[in-house]
C-alpha positions as CSV (number, residue, x, y, z in Angstrom):
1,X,51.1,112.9,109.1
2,X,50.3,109.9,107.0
3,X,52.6,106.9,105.9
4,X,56.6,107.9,105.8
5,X,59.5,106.0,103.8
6,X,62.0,103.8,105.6
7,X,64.3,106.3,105.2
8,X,62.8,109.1,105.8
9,X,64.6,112.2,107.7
10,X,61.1,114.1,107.9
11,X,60.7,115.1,111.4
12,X,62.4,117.3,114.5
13,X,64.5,114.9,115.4
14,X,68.4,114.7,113.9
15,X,69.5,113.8,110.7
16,X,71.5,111.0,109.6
17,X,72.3,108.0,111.2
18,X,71.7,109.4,114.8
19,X,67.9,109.8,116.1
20,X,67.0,108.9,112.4
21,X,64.9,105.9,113.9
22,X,64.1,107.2,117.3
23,X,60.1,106.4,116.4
24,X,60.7,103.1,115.0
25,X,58.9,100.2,117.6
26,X,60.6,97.3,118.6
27,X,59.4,95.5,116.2
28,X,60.5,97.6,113.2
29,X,63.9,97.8,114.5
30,X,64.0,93.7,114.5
31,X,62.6,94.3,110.9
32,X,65.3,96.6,109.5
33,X,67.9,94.9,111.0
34,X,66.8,90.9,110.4
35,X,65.1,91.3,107.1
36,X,65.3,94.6,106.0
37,X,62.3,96.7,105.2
38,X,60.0,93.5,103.2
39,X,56.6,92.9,103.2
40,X,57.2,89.6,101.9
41,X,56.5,87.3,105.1
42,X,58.7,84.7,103.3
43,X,61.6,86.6,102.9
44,X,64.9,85.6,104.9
45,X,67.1,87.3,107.4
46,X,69.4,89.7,106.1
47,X,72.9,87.7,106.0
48,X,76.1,90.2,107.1
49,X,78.2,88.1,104.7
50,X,76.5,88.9,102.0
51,X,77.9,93.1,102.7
52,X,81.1,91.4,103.7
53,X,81.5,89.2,100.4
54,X,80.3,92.6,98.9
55,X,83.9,94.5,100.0
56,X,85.4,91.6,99.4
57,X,84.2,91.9,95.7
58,X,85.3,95.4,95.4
59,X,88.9,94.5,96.7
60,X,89.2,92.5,93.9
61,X,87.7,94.3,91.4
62,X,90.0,97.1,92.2
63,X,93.3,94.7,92.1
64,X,91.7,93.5,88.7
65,X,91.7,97.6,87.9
66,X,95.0,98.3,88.9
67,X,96.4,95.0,86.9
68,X,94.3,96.6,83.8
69,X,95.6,100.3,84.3
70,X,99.4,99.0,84.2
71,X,98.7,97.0,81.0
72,X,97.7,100.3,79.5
73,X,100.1,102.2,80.6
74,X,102.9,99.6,79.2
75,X,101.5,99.4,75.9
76,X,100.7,103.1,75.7
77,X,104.7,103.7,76.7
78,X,105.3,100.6,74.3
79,X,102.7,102.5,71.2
80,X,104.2,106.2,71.7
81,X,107.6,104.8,72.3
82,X,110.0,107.5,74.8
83,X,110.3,110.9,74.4
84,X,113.8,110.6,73.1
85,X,112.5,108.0,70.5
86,X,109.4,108.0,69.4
87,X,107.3,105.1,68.1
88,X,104.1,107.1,66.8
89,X,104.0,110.9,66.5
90,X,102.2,113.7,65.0
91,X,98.2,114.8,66.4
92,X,96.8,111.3,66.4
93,X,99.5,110.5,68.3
94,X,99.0,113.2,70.9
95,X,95.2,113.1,71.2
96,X,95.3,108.9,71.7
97,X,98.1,109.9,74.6
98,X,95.6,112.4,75.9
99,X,92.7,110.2,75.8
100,X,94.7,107.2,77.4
101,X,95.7,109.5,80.0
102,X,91.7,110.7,81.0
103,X,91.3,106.5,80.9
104,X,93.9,106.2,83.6
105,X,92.7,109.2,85.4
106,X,89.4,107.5,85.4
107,X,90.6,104.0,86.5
108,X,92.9,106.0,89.0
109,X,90.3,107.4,90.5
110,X,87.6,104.1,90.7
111,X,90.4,102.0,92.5
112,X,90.8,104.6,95.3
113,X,86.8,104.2,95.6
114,X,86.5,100.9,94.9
115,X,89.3,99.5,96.8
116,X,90.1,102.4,99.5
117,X,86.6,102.9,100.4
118,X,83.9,101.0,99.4
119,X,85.4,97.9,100.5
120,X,86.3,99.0,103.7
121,X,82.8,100.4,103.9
122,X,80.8,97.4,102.9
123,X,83.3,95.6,105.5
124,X,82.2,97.8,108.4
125,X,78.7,97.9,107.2
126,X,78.7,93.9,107.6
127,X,80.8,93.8,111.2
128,X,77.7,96.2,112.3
129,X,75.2,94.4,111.0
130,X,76.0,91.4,112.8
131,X,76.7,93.2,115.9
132,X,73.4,94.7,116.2
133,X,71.7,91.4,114.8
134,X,73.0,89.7,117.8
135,X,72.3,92.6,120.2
136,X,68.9,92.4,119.0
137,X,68.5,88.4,119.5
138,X,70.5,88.8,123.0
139,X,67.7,91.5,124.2
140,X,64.7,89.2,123.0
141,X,66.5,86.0,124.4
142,X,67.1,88.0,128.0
143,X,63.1,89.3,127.7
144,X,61.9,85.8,127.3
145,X,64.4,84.5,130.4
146,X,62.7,87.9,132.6
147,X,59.5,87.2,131.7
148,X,59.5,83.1,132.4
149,X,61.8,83.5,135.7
150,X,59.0,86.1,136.5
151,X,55.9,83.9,136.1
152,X,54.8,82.3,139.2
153,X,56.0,79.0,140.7
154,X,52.9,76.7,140.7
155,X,52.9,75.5,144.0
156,X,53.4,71.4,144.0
157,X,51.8,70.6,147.8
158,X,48.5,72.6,146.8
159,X,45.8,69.9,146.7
């Protein structure tokens, strides 16, 4: 079958997040989930507050967004004045309105991403990644307990 990607969904099994890694070995599991898929012996665990900082850094580029969005819509309603008094008319007028409204449209739409989900996803994605870091070091800490409170007592009265 030859060498797959990381993420590959070739195979029987489900798709997606579910059975997607039901042939990974133990020890490719520890290496998705400590350090990521590197080949690099020296690279270092994959930190959960780095994805964490991440939504953090989308929350406030959204609030930044939002801030920017009702800066142009004040001077856009300051440029074109009101509808009862215009400041700027005619079909400049109109297709500068038109433009500035596919701008906020735009900016409208990135702040629902940017701050309604991407933040909340990078959040989540973080909170799991440290849960299953810490599963995984649990399960190896608890093998290494079995295995030494298995080993044989040596017996002190031997001679």
């Amino acid at each position: 079958m030859g060498d797959t990607p990381p993420f590959s969904t070739v195979g029987d099994g489900p798709k997606g997040a579910v059975g997607m890694y039901d042939s990974y070995s133990y020890e490719q599991v520890v290496g998705a989930l400590q350090g990521g898929f590197s080949n690099d012996p020296s690279a270092e665990v994959v930190d959960p507050n780095t994805l964490l900082r991440a939504g953090e850094d989308f929350g406030a580029a959204a609030t930044a967004l939002i801030a920017a969005g009702k800066s142009l819509q004040s001077s856009l309603a300051t440029l074109l004045g009101t509808h009862d008094d215009p400041l700027w008319t005619g079909d400049a007028a109109n297709e500068f309105a038109a433009v500035m409204d596919g701008i906020l449209g735009w900016l409208a739409d990135t702040v629902t991403r940017i701050g309604r989900e991407y933040n909340v996803l990078m959040a989540c994605s973080g909170k799991q990644l440290s849960d299953a870091q810490l599963a995984i070091n649990k399960m190896a800490y608890d093998a290494v307990n079995a295995w030494t409170a298995a080993q044989p007592k040596p017996n002190h009265y031997q001679k």
